[in-house]
VMD Tcl script that draws the C-alpha trace (Angstrom):
set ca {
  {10.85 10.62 -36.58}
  {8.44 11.99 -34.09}
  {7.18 15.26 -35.54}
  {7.08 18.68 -33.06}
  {2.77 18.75 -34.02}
  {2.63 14.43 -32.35}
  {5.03 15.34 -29.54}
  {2.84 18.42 -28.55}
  {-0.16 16.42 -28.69}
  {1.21 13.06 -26.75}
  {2.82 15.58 -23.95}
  {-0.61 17.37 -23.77}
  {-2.37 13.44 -23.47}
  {0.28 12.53 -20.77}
  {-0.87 15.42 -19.07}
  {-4.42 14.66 -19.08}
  {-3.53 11.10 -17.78}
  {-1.50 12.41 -14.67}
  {-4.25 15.03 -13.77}
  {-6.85 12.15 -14.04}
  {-4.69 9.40 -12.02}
  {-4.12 11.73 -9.20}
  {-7.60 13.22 -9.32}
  {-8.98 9.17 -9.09}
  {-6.07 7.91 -6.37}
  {-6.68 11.40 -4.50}
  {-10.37 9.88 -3.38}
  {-8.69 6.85 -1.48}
  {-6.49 8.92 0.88}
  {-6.31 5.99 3.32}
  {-5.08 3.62 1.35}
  {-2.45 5.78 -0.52}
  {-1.11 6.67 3.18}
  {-1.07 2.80 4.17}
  {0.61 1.64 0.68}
  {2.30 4.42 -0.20}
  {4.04 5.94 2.81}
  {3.35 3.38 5.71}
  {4.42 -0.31 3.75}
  {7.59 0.76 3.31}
  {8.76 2.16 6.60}
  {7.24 -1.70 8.01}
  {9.58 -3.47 4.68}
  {12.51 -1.63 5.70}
  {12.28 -1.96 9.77}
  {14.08 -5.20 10.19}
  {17.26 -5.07 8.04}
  {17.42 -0.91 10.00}
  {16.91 -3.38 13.15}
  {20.01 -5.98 11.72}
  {22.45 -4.44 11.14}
  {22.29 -1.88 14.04}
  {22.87 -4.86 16.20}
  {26.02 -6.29 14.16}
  {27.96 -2.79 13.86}
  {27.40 -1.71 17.81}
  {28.52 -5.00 18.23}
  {31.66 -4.97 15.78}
  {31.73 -1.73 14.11}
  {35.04 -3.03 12.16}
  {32.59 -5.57 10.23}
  {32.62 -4.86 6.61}
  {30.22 -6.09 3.92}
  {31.92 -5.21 0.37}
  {31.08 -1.71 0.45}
  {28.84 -1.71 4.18}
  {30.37 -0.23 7.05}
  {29.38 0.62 10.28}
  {29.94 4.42 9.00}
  {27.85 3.95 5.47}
  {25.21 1.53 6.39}
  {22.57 4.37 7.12}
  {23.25 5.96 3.84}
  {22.08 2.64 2.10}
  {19.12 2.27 4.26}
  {18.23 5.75 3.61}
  {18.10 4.86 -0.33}
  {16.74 1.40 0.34}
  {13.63 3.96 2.25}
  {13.42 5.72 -1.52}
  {13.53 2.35 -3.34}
  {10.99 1.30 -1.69}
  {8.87 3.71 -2.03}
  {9.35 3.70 -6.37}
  {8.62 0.01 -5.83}
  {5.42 0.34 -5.25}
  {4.67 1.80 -8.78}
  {5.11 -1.65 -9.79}
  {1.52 -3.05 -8.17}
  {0.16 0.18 -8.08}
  {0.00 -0.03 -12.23}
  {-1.76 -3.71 -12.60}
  {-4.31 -1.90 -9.11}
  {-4.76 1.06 -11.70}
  {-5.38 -1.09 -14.16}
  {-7.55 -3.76 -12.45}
  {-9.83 -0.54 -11.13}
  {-10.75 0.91 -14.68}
  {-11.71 -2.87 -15.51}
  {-13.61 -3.44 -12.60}
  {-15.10 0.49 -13.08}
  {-15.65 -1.00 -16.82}
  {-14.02 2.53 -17.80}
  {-11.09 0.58 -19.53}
  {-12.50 -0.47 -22.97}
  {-12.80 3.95 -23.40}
  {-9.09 4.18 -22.56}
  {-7.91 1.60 -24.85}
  {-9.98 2.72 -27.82}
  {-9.14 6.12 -27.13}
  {-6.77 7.63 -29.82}
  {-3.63 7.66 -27.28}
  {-0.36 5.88 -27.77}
  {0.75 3.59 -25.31}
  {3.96 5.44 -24.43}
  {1.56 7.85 -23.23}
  {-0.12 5.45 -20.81}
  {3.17 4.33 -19.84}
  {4.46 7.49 -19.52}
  {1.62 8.96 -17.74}
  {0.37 6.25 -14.89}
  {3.94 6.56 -14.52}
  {4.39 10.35 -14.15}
  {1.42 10.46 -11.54}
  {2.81 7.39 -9.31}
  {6.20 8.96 -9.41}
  {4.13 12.25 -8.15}
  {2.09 10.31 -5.55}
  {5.03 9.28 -3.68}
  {6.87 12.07 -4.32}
  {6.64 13.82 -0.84}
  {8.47 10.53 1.10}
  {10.61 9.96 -1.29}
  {12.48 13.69 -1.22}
  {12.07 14.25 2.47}
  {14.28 10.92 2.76}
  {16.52 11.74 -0.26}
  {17.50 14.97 1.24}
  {17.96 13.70 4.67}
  {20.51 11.47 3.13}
  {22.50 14.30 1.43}
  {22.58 16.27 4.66}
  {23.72 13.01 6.65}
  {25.84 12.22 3.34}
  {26.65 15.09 1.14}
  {28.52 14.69 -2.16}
  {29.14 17.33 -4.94}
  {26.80 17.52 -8.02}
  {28.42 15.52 -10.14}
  {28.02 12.14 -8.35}
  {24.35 13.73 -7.23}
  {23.26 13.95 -10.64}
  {24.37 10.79 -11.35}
  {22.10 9.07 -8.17}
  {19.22 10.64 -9.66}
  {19.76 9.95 -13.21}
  {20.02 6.35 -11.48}
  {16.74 6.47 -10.00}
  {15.47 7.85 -12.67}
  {16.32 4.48 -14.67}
  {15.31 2.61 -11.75}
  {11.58 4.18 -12.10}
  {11.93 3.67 -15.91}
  {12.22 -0.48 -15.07}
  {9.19 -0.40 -12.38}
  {7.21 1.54 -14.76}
  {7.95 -0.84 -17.92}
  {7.20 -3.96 -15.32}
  {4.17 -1.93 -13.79}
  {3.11 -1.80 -17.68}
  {3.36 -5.69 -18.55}
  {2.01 -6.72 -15.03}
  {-1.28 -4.36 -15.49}
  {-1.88 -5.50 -19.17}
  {-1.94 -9.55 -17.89}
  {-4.11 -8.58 -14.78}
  {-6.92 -7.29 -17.35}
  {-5.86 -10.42 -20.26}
  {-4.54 -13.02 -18.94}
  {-4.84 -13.15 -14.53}
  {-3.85 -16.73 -14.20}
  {-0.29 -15.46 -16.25}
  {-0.54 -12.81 -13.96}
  {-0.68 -14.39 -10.34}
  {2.49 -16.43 -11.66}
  {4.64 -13.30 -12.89}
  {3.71 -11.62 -9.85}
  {5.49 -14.34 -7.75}
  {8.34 -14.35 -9.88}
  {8.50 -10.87 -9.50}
  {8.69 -11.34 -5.95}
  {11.37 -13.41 -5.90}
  {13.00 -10.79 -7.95}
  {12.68 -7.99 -5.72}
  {13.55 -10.37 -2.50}
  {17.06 -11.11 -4.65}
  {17.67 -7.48 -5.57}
  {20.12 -6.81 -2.36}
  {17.73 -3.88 -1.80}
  {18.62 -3.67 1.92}
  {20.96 -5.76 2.53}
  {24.96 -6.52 1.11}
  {25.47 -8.82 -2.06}
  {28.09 -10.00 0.30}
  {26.26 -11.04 3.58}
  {24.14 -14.08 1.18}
  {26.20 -17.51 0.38}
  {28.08 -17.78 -2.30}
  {25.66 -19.84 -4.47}
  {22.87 -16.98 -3.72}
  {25.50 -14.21 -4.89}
  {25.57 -15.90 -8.28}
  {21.96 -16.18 -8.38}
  {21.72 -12.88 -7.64}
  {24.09 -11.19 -10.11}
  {21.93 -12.71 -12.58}
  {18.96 -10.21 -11.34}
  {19.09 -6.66 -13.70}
  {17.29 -5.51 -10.64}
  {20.13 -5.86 -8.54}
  {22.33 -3.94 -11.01}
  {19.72 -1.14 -10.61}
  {19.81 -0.89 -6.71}
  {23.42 -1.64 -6.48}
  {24.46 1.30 -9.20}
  {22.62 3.76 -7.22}
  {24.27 2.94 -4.29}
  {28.01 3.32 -5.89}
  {27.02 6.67 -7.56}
  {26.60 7.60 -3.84}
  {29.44 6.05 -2.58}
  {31.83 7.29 -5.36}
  {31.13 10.84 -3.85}
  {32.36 10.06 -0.16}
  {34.68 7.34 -0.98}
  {36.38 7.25 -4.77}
  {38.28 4.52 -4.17}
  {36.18 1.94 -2.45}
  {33.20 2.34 -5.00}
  {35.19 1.99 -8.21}
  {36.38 -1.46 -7.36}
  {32.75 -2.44 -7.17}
  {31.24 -0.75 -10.55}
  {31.59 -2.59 -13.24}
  {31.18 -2.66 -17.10}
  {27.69 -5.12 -16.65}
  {26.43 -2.36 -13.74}
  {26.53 0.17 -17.04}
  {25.55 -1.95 -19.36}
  {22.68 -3.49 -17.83}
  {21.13 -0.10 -16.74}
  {21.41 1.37 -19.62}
  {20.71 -1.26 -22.05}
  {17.58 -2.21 -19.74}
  {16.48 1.76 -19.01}
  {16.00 2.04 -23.36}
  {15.12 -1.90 -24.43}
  {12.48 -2.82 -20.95}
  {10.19 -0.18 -22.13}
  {9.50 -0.91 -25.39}
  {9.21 -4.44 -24.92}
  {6.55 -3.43 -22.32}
  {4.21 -1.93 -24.68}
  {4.54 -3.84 -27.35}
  {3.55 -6.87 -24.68}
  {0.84 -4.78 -24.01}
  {-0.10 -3.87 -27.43}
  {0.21 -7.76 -28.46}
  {-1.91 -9.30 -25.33}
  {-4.49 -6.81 -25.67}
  {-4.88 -7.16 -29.33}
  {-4.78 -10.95 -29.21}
  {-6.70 -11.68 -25.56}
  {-8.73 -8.27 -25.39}
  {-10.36 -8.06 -21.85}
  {-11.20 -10.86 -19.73}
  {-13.13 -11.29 -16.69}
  {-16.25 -8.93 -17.47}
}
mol new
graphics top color blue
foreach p $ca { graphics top sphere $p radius 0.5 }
foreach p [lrange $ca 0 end-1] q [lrange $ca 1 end] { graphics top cylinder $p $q radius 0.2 }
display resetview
């Protein structure tokens, strides 16, 4: 049991972290702008671009839960998942910087627990990307407003969601600074990942062999919860036939297991590897 003296002192360390991150990431404005606020407007373009075309052309088409009414509303959250995606390769860039800086062998010697570094580079991303994120979160409650309940729920769900990038974020920086030839390999596997995650577009518009493939992606029950929570609040009826028992217990199970397998990854690469490429 964590005592109230330890939880002082690791809230007081995350602290420190977040201050220093967004002191350090503050000093490359341009980039921040360009990854942070510009990618993801370019990422999501195309599917905005899609299905535009197919509902002026048909707006009776229907994609499980995508209408020609609802569509926007998924873009909109597809705009804030994007953005909290970016925490994933902006850890293993914090953590590549500190070992090119040679400033990492302080921070791992440094009496702080890894849930704080977790916690922390996580905190300040989360902050860094902040400002995008709530301008298009509120612009889809004002398009799409539904009462607290099912809004506290969406952001308990993105909460999660940055939980799982985090925890990845986490694994992905500790193999850039052990192990990079692991590293270049998990990073394309991560791709893949995030490509079958149905972030913009319908489980429903892929083939029917690349639906099962994709409903074995816990990233997919992530993104796809999210969207549901949302949906319950305009449309009961429709969403419930599409949330599941797995949507629940993936996210959860996930949201508590992912990040303590994370750090002790972390824990056991650095001990075992230490740093490599000095």
């Amino acid at each position: 049991m964590v005592s109230k003296k330890s939880l002082k002192i690791n809230l007081k360390q995350i602290k420190a972290l977040v201050e220093r991150n967004l002191y350090l990431e503050v000093r490359f404005k341009s980039y921040i702008l360009f990854t942070r606020y510009i990618s993801p407007f370019i990422q999501i373009l195309m599917p905005l671009i899609i299905f535009n075309v197919i509902f002026t052309i048909r707006d009776d088409y229907l994609f499980g839960y995508w209408t020609g009414i609802n569509y926007i509303l998924f873009l909109f959250i597809a705009f804030c998942i994007q953005f909290l995606r970016k925490i994933v390769l902006n850890f293993s860039h914090l953590f590549n910087r500190e070992k090119f800086w040679k400033t990492l062998q302080a921070l791992m010697v440094a009496p702080v627990n890894r849930y704080v570094l977790l916690f922390g580079f996580l905190i300040s991303e989360i902050i860094l990307i902040s400002i995008p994120f709530i301008f298009f979160f509120i612009f889809a409650f004002i398009l799409f407003p539904i009462n607290i309940f099912y809004l506290f729920l969406v952001i308990l769900s993105f909460i999660a969601l940055a939980i799982l990038f985090g925890s990845i974020g986490l694994i992905l920086g500790i193999l850039i600074i052990t192990k990079e030839g692991i590293y270049s390999a998990v990073n394309l596997g991560l791709t893949l990942l995030f490509w079958l995650s149905c972030m913009s577009y319908p489980l429903q518009i892929f083939p029917e062999f690349v639906q099962s493939i994709i409903l074995l992606n816990p990233i997919y029950y992530f993104i796809d919860t999210i969207r549901i929570f949302w949906l319950m609040g305009l449309d009961f009826n429709l969403a419930i036939t599409f949330l599941t028992p797995t949507h629940i217990i993936i996210v959860v199970g996930v949201t508590i297991i992912l990040p303590v397998i994370s750090v002790y990854l972390f824990n056991t690469f650095y001990d075992k590897f230490g740093i490599s490429g000095y």
